[in-house]
N, C-alpha and C positions, 0 to 999 in steps of 0.2 A: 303683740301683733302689729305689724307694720302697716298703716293705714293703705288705703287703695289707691293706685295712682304716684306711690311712691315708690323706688326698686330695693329692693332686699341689702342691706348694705352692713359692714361692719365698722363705717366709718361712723367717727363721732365727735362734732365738731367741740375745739376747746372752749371752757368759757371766754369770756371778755379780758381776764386780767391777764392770761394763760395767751389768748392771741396776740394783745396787743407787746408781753411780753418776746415772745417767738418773731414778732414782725422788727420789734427794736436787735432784736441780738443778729437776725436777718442783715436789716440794713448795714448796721456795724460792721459785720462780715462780711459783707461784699464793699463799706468802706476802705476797712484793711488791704482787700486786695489791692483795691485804687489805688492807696496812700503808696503802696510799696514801688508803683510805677511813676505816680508823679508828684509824690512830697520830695524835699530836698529832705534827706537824714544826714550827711554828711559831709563835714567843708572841705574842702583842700584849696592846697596852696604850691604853687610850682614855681620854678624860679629858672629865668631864660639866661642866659650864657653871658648877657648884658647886665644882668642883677637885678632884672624889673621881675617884681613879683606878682601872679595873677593870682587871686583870688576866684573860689569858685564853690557848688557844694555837687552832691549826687544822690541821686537815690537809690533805695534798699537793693531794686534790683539791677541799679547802674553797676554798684558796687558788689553783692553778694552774688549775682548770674541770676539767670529762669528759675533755678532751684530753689528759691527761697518763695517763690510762689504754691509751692505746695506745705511752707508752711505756712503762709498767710495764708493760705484757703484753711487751713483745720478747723478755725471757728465756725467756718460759715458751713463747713460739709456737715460738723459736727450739728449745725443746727439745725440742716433742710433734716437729720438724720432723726434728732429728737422730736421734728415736727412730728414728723411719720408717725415715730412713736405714738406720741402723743394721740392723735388720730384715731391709732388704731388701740386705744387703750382699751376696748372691749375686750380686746384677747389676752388671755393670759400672758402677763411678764412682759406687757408693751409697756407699762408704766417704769416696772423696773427696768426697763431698758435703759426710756429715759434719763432715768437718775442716773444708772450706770454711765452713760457715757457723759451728763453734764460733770460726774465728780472726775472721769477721766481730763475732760477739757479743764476742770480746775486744777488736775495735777499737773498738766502740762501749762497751767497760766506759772501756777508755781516755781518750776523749774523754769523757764522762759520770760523770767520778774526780770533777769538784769539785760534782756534786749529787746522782746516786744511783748514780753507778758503783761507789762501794763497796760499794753493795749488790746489786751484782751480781756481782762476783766471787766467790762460791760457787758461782754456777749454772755461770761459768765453767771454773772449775777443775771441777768436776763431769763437765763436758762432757769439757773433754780428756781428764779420766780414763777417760771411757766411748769414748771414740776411740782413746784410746793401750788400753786392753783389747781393743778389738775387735782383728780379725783378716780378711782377705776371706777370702771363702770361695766355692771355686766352684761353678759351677751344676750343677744334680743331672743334666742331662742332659748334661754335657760329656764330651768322649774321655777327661780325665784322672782321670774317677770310677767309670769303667768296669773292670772287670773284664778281664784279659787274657784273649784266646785260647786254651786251652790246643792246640797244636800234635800 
């Protein structure tokens, strides 16, 4: 029974280890995005008609165009995505969702090891942590949260 003064909800907030994990993999992905518009990733070197060589570098998306910002967002959509989950893990197969999509973000950290998956394995490891913390939890209206009969 839902106490009084409270609204009927089917959210349910994570533990501690499970938040603070989801808030780290959070930051990190929306770091990535950053990183991609203003880390240098890449040097170059030109050389003027004189032979004086400049020196210089660019970044992800100096270099690769806008496009490569929908791959730097994956980590982070994929985590606002697990939060949710996560949340609403009262419901059936929110938990499995979860996990489903942090092993998907680990297949793609995998495949994406020789150019920025290593930069995403935090968000990763983040994730499982806030999966392996969670817990399902059942619905506030089920028979098994109920109160016995007394006889």
């Amino acid at each position: 029974m839902v106490p009084k003064g409270q609204p009927k909800t089917a959210w349910t907030r994570p533990g501690r280890p499970a938040s603070v994990a989801l808030l780290l993999a959070g930051g990190w992905g929306l770091g990535l995005i950053v990183a991609g518009f203003v880390v240098p990733m890449y040097r170059t070197a030109s050389e003027s008609t004189t032979g004086e060589v400049t020196f210089g570098s660019d970044t992800l998306v100096g270099v690769n165009g806008p496009g490569v910002v929908v791959v730097l967002a994956v980590p982070f959509v994929v985590t606002v995505l697990v939060g949710c989950a996560l949340l609403l893990r009262a419901h059936r197969g929110a938990l499995l969702a979860a996990w489903t999509l942090t092993v998907m973000l680990a297949m793609f950290t995998l495949l994406a090891m020789m150019s920025i998956g290593v930069f995403v394995v935090p968000v990763t490891a983040a994730l499982i942590v806030a999966c392996a913390a969670s817990r399902p939890q059942p619905p506030r209206n089920s028979q098994l949260s109920r109160p016995a009969a007394a006889k």
